[in-house]
Backbone as a chain_set.jsonl record, in Angstrom:
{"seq": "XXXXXXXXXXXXXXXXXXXXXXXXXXXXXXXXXXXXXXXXXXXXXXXXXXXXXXXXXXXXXXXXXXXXXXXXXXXXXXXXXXXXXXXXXXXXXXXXXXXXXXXXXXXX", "coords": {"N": [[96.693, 85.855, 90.927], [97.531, 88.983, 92.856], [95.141, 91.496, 93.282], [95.483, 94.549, 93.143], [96.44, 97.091, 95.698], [94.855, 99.663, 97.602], [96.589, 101.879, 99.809], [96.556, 104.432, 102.598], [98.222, 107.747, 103.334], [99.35, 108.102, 105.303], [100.418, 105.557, 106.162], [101.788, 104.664, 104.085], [103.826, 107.143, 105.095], [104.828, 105.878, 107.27], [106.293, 103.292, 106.131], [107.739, 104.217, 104.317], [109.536, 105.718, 106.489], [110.444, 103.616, 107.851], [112.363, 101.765, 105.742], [110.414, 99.875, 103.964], [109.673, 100.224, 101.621], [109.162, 100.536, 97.814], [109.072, 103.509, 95.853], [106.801, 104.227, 93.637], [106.743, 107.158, 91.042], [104.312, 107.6, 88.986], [103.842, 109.464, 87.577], [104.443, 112.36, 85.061], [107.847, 113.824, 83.733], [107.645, 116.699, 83.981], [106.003, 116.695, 85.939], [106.868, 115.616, 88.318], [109.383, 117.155, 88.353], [108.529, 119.454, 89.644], [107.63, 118.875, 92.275], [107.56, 116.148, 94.637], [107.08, 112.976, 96.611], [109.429, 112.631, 98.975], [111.973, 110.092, 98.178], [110.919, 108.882, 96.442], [110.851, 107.451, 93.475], [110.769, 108.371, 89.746], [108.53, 106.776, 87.231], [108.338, 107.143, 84.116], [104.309, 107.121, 83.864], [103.828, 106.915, 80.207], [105.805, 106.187, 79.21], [105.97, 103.662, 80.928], [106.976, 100.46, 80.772], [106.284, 97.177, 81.81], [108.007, 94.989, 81.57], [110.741, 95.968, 81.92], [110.918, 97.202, 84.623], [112.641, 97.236, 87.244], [112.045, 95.086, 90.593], [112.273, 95.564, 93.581], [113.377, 92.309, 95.709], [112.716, 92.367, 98.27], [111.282, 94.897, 99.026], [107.789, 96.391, 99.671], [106.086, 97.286, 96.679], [104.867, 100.427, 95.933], [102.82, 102.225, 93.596], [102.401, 105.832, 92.823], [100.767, 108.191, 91.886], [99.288, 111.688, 90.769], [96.528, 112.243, 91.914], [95.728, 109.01, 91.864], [94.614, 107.684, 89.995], [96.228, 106.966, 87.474], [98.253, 105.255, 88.852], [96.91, 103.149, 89.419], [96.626, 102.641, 86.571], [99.058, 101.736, 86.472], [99.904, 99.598, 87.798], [98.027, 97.788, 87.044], [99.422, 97.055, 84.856], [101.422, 96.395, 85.663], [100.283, 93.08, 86.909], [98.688, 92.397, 84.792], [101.003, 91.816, 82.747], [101.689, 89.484, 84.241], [103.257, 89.434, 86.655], [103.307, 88.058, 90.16], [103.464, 89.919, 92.296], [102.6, 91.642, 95.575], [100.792, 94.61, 94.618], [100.873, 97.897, 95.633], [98.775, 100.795, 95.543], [98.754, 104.561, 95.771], [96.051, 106.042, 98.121], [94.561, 108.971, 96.814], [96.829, 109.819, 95.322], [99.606, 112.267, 94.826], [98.643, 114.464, 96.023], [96.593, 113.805, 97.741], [98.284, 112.454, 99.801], [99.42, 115.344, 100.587], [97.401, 116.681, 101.034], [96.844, 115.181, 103.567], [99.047, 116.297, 105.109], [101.384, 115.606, 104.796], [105.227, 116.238, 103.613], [106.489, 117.345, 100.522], [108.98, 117.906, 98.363], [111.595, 119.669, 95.575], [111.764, 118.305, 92.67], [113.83, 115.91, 91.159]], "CA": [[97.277, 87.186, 90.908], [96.92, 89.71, 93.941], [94.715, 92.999, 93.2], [96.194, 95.866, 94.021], [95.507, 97.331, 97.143], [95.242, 101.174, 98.349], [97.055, 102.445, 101.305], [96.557, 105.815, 102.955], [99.32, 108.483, 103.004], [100.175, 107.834, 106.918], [100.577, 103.985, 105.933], [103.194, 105.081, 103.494], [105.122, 107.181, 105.4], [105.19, 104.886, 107.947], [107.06, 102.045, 105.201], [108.966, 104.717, 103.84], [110.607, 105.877, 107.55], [110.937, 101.849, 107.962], [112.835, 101.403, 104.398], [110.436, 98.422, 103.296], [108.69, 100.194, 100.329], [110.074, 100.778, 96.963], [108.105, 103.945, 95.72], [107.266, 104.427, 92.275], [105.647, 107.63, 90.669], [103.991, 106.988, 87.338], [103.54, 111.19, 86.813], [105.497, 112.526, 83.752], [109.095, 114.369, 84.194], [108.082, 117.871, 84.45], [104.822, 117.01, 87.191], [108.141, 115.567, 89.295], [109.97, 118.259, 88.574], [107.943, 120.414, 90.822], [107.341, 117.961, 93.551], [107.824, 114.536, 94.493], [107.22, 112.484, 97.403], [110.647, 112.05, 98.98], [112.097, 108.764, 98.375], [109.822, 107.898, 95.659], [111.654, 107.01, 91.906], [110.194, 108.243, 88.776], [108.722, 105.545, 85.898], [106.348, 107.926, 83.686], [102.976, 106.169, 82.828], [103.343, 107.717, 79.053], [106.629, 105.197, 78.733], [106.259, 102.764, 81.257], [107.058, 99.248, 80.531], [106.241, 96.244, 82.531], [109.303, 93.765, 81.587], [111.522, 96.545, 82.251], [110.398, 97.723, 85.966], [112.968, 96.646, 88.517], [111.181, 95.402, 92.022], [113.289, 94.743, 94.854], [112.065, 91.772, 96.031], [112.672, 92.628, 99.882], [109.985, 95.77, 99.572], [106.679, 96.761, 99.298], [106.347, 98.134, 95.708], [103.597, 101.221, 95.804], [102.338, 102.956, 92.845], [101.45, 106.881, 93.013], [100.544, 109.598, 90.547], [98.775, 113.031, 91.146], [95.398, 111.345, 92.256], [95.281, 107.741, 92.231], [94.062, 106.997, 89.212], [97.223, 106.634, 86.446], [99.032, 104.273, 89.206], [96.168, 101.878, 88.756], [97.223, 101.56, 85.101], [100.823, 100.893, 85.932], [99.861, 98.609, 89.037], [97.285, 96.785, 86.322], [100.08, 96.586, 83.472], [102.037, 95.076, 85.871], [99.667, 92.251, 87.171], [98.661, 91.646, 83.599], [102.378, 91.235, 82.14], [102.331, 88.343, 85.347], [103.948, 89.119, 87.975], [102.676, 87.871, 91.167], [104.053, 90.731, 93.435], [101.357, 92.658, 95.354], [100.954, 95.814, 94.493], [99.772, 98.91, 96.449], [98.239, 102.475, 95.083], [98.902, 105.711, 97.571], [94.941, 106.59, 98.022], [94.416, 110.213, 96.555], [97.935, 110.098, 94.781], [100.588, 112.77, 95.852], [97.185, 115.806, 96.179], [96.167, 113.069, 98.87], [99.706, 113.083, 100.498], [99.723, 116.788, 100.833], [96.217, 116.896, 102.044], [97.255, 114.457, 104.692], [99.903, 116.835, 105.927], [103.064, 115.404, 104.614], [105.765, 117.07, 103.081], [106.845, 116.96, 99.379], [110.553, 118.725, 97.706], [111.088, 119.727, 94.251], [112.266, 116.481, 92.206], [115.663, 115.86, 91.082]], "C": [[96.563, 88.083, 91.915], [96.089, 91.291, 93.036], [95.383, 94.017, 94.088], [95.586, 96.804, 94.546], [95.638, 99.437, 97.573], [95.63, 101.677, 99.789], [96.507, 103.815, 101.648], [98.151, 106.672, 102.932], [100.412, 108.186, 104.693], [100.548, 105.857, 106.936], [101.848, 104.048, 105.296], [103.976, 105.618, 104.147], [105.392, 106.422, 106.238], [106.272, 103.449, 107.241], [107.935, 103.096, 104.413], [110.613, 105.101, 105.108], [111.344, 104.771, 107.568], [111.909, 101.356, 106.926], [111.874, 100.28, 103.618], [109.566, 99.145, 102.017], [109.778, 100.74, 99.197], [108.658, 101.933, 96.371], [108.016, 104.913, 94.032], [106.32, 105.452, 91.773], [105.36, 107.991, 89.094], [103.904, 108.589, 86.969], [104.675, 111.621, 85.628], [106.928, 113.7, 84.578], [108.618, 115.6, 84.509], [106.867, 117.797, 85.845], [106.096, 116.459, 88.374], [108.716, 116.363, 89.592], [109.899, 119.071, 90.059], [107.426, 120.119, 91.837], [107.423, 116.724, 93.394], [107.68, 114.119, 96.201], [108.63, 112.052, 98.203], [110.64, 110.868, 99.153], [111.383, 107.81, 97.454], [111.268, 107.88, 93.971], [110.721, 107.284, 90.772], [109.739, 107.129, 87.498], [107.452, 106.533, 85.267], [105.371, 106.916, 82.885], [103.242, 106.43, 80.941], [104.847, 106.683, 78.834], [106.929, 104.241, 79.45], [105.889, 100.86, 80.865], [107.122, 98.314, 81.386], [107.922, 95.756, 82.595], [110.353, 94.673, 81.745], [111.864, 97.343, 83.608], [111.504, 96.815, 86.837], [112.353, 96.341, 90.051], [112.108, 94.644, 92.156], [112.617, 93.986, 95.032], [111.612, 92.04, 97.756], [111.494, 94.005, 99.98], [108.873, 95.704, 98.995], [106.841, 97.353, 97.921], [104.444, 98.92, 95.96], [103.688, 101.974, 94.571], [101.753, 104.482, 93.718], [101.645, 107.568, 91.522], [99.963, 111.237, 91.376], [97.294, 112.85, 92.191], [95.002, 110.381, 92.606], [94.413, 106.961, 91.482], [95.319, 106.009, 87.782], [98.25, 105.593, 87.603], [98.114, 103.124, 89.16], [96.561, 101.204, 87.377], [98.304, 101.217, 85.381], [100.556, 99.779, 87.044], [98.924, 97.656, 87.874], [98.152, 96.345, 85.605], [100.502, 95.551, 84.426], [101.669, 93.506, 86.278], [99.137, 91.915, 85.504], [100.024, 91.318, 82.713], [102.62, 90.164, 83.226], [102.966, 87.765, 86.212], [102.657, 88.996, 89.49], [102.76, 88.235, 92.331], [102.113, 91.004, 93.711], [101.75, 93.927, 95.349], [100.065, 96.85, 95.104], [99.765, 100.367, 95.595], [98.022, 103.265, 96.274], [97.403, 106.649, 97.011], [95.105, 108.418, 97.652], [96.039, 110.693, 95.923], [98.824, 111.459, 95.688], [99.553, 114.114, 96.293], [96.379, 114.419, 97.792], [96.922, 113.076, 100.229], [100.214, 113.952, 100.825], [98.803, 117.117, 101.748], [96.19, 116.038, 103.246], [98.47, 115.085, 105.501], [101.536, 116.844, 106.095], [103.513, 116.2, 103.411], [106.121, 116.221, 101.815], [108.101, 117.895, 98.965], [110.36, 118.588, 96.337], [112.245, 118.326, 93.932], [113.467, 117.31, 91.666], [115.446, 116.461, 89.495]], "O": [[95.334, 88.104, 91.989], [96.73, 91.959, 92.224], [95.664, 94.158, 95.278], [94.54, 97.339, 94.179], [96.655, 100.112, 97.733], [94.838, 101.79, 100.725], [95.904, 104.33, 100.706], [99.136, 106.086, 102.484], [101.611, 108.122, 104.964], [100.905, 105.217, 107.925], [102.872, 103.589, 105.804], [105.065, 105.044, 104.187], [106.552, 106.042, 106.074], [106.915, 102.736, 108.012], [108.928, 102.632, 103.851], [111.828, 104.961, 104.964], [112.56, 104.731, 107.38], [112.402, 100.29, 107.294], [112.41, 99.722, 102.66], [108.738, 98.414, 101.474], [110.881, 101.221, 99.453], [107.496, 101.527, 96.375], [108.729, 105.774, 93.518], [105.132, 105.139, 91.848], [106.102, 108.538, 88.277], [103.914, 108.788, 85.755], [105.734, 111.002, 85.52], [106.882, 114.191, 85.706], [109.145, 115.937, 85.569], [106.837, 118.714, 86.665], [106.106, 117.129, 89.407], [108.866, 116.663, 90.776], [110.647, 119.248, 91.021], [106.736, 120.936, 92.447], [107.386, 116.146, 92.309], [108.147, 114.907, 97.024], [108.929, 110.884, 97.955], [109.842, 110.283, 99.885], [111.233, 106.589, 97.509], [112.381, 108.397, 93.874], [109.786, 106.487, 90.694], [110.659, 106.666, 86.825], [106.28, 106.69, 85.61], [105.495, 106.25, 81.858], [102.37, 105.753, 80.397], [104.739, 106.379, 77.646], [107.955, 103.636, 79.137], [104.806, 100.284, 80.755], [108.175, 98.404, 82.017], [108.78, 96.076, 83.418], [111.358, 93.963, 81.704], [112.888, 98.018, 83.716], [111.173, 95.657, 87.091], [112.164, 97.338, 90.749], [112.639, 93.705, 91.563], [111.414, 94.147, 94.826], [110.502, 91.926, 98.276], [110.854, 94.094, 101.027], [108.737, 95.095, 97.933], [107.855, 98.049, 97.861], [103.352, 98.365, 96.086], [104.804, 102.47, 94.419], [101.049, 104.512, 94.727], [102.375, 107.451, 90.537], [100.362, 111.649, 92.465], [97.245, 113.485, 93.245], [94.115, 110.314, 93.457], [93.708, 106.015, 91.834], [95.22, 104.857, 87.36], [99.185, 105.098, 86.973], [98.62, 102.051, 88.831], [96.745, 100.032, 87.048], [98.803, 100.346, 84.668], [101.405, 98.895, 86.93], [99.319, 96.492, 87.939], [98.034, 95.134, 85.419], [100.251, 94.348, 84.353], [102.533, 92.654, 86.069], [99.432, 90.759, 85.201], [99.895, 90.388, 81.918], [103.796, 89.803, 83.264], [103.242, 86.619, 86.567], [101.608, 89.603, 89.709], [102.429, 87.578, 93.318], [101.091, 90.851, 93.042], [102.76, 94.378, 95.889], [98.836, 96.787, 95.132], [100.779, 100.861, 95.102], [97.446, 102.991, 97.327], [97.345, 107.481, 96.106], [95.865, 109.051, 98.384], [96.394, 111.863, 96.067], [98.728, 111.619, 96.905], [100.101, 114.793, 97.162], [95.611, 114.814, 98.669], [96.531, 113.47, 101.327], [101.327, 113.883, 101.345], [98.992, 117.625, 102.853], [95.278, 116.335, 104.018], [98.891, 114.476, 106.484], [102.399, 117.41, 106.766], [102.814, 116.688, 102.523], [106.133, 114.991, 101.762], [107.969, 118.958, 99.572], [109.521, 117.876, 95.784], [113.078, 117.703, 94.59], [113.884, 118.468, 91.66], [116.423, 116.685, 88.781]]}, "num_chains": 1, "name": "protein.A"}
């Protein structure tokens, strides 16, 4: 099983311009609300379920949260429920992604 790996925020957008990442953010509905990475898909840590997580298999799947700590647990669940994707965490969550200069919109 791969460990899951941390990218930087200019790594991401770079695979988001490209289409190959699928981008998932473990934060709860109302921290979306009020921002979101465009292009990313909500799964909140507080009800996410492994065996129920769709991954494309054609992209990258990245984990974020606020920081870069609560996509570790959903990037761990999923390597311990046994999948043998790898999985990446967006270093300094979406407060990393801001401080790197990219833009964020309010969520859906």
């Amino acid at each position: 099983m791969a460990t899951p790996e941390f990218i930087d925020a200019d790594t991401l957008a770079d695979w988001l311009a490209d289409g190959s990442v699928d981008l998932i953010d473990v934060r709860e509905e109302a921290e979306f609300a009020q921002a979101r990475i465009p292009g990313s898909r909500l799964i909140p840590l507080s009800s996410f379920d492994p065996d129920a997580v769709e991954l494309p298999a054609d992209k990258k799947i990245v984990f974020h949260c606020k920081s870069g700590v609560r996509c570790g647990h959903a990037a761990d669940r999923m390597v311990a429920n046994g999948s043998d994707r790898q999985f990446y965490r967006l270093q300094g969550g979406i407060m990393g992604w801001v401080q790197s200069g990219h833009v964020v919109e309010p969520g859906a």
